[in-house]
N, C-alpha and C positions, 0 to 999 in steps of 0.2 A: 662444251655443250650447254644449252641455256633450255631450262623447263620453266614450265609456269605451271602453280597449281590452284585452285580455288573452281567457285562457280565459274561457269563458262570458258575456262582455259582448254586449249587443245590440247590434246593427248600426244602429242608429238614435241620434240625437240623447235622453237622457234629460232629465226634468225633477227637481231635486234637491231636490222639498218630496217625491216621491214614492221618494225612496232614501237609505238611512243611510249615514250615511256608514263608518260602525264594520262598515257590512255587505258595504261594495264588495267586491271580489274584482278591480278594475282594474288594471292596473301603469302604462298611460300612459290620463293625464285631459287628455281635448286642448280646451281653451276657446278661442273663437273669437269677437270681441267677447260676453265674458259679462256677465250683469245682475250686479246685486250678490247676489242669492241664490247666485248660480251660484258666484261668489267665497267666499262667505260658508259655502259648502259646502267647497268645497275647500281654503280656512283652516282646516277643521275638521279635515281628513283629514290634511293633511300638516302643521298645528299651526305653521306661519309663515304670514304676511299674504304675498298678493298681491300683487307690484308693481302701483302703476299706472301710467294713461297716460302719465302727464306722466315718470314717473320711470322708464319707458321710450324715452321719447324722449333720455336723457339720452345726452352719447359719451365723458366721460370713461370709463376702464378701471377706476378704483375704483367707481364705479355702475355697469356693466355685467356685472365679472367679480369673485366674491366668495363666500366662505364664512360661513354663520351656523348656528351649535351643531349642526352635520355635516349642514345643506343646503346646498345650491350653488345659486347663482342665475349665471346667464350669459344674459346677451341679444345679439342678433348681430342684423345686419342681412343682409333675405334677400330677394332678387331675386323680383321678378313682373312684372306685364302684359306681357310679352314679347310672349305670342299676342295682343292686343290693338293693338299697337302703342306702347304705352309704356309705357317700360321703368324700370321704380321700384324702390326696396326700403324697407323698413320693417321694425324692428326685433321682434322674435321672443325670448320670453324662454321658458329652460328651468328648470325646477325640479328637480334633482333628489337624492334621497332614496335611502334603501337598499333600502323596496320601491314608491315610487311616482314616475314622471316624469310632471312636469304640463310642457303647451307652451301661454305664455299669448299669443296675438297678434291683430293686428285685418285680418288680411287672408288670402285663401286660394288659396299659392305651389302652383304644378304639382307640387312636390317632394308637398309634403302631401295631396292630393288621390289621387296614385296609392299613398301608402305607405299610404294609410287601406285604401283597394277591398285591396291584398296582404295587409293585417296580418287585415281582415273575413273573408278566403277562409281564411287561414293565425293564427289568433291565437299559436299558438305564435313567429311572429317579436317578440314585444311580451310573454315568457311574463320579462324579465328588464329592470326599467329602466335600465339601462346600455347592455343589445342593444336596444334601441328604441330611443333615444336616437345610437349609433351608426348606425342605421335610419336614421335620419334625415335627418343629417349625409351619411352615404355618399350619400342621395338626391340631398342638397342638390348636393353637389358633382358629382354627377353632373350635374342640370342644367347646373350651370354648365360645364361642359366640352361639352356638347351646344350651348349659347348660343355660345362661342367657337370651334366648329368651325360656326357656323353665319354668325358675322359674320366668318370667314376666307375663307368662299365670298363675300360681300358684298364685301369689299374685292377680290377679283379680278374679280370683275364691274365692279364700279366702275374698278376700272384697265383694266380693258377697255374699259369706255365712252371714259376719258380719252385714252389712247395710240391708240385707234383708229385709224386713217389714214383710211379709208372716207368715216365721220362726219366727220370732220372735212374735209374735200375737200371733201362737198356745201355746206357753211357754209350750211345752210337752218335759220333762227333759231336760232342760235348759241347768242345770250342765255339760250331758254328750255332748249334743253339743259346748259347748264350752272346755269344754277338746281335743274334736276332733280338735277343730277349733286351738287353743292353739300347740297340738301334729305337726298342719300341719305350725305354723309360727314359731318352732323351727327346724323341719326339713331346711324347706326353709331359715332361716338363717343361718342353719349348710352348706346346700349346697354354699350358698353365699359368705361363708368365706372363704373354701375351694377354690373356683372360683377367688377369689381373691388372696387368699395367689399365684394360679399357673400363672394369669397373673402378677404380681408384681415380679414374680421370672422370668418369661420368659423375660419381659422390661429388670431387667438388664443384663441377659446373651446376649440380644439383643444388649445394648449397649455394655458392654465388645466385642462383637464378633465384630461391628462398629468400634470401636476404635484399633484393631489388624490390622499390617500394610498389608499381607496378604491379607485380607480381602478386603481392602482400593484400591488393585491394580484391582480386579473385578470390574467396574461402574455395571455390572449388579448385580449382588450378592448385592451392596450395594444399588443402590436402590431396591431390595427386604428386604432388612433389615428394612432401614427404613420405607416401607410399613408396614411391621410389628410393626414396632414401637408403628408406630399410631396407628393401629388399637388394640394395647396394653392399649397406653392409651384410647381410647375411650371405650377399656373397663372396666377401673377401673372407666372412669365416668358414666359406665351406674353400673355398679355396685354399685357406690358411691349412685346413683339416685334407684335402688334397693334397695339398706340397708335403706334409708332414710324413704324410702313407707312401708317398714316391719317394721321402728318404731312405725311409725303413726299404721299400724293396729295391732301394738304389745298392744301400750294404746287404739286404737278404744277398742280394747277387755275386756282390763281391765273395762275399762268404761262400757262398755253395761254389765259385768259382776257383778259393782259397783249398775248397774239401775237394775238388776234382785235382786240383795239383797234388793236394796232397798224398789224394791217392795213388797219382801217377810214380812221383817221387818214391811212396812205399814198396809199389811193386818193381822201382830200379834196384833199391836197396836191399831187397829181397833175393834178387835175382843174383843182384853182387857177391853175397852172402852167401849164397847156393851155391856158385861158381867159385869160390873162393877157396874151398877146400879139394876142389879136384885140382886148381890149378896149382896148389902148392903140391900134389902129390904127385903132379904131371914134370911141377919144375924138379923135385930131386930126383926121381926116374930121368931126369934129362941130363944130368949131369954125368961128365966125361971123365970119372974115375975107373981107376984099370981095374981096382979090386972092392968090389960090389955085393955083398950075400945074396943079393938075386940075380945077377947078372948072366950066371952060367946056372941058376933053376931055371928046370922043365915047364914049373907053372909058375915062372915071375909075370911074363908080361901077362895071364889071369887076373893073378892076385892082384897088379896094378890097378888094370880096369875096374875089377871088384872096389877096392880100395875107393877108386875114385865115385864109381856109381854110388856106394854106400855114403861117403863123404857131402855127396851133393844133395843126396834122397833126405837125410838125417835132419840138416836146418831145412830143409821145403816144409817136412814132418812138422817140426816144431813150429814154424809160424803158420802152421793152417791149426796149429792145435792153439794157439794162442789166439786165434784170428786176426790176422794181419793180411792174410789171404782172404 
């Protein structure tokens, strides 16, 4: 799918056998699994080739980030299915030129989707490929700082669930809440990684785009840059500070997981131990000797029972007074 954005662009999807290229009037060409017409058009326009798939998937930094006879090509990797439930990224390549940014990718991130609806109502934000392109980025990042203030709320819920006292008192299937609890701190560090991989990808296309001379003759454009910067890194240290708290209640869990077996164990062991003395006093009463002191008493099989009730009452006694029970 082929958009064009700037003054005067249609707000719809174009087909490029039906526009010159020599005639556009776009500044951001945004291709989104494109055919090879679609390509083949936009090699026209900004007169270098197209990455492709394969060579977008590539993570070296000389194949992602790189200059060729004054275009820039950067690819980053950029967070989606969030709203979905799984949380992926895939890499996202920028082209950009003095007056056109192409964005070549196969998938379609929330960032992209709302900058397209602002830039259609507003094309003046897209009237400069550098301000589009920063467009962008600010979006990006914005997500991701809305993702991290969102698995921050996650992780207190979840340490809510674990430290509980409550829940944990009733101990009414144990197992399945901590499975649930378990399900919910592999989610949340699958999102976190993800989260991470997309800022750590954006810092250095950040830097790469800083460092282009280009780039260097905007004061504005570069202080937006490195606004972004920071706010890049300060997200890999709240991130850093996220992953660290998902340790801790990755072992809280194990642990409180470690206390519900143990508990279980104590009260087999308990149980063993209660039963243990009736059943020795069950096994010599069983025994097939002819001559017995109780054998022909009136009150043996009593005193048996007695014997045994007493024997099993006596340790139950003693581990509730110790509390074991």
């Amino acid at each position: 799918m082929l958009r064009l954005f700037g003054p005067g662009c249609p707000a719809a999807p174009v087909d490029p056998a039906k526009l010159s290229a020599a005639d556009c009037a776009a500044v951001w060409i945004d291709l989104l699994e494109p055919t090879k017409d679609e390509e083949r058009w936009t090699e026209q326009l900004i007169g270098q080739n197209v990455p492709t798939r394969e060579e977008m998937l590539e993570i070296e930094p000389s194949s992602r980030l790189y200059e060729r006879e004054g275009v820039m090509f950067m690819t980053m990797s950029v967070l989606y299915g969030v709203d979905e439930g799984e949380p992926s990224s895939d890499p996202v390549t920028f082209i950009l030129t003095d007056t056109h940014l192409v964005t070549l990718r196969y998938i379609d991130p929330k960032p992209f989707v709302v900058l397209a609806d602002q830039v259609y109502a507003d094309p003046m934000q897209a009237a400069k490929p550098i301000r589009a392109m920063m467009r962008i980025l600010d979006a990006v990042v914005d997500r991701l700082a809305d993702e991290l203030e969102a698995a921050g709320r996650e992780l207190k819920n979840i340490s809510s669930q674990i430290f509980d006292r409550g829940a944990r008192s009733t101990r009414r299937n144990p197992e399945l809440r901590y499975e649930a609890l378990m399900l919910r701190i592999g989610a949340a560090q699958r999102l976190l990684a993800k989260v991470r991989e997309t800022s750590v990808s954006t810092s250095r296309v950040l830097t790469f785009l800083r460092s282009c001379d280009g780039v260097q003759q905007h004061d504005s454009s570069l202080r937006h840059i490195n606004s972004l910067i920071e706010d890049a890194h300060a997200l890999d240290d709240h991130s850093n500070f996220l992953g660290d708290n998902l340790t801790f209640l990755l072992d809280a869990s194990l642990g409180m997981i470690s206390l519900e077996q143990n508990f279980v164990m104590k009260i087999f062991s308990v149980v063993a131990v209660v039963l243990m003395p009736p059943t020795l006093v069950a096994g010599v009463y069983g025994m097939n000797f002819k001559y017995m002191p109780e054998l022909e008493w009136l009150h043996g099989y009593p005193f048996a029972l007695s014997l045994m009730l007493a024997s099993a009452v006596l340790p139950y006694l003693i581990a509730r007074r110790k509390g074991w029970l």
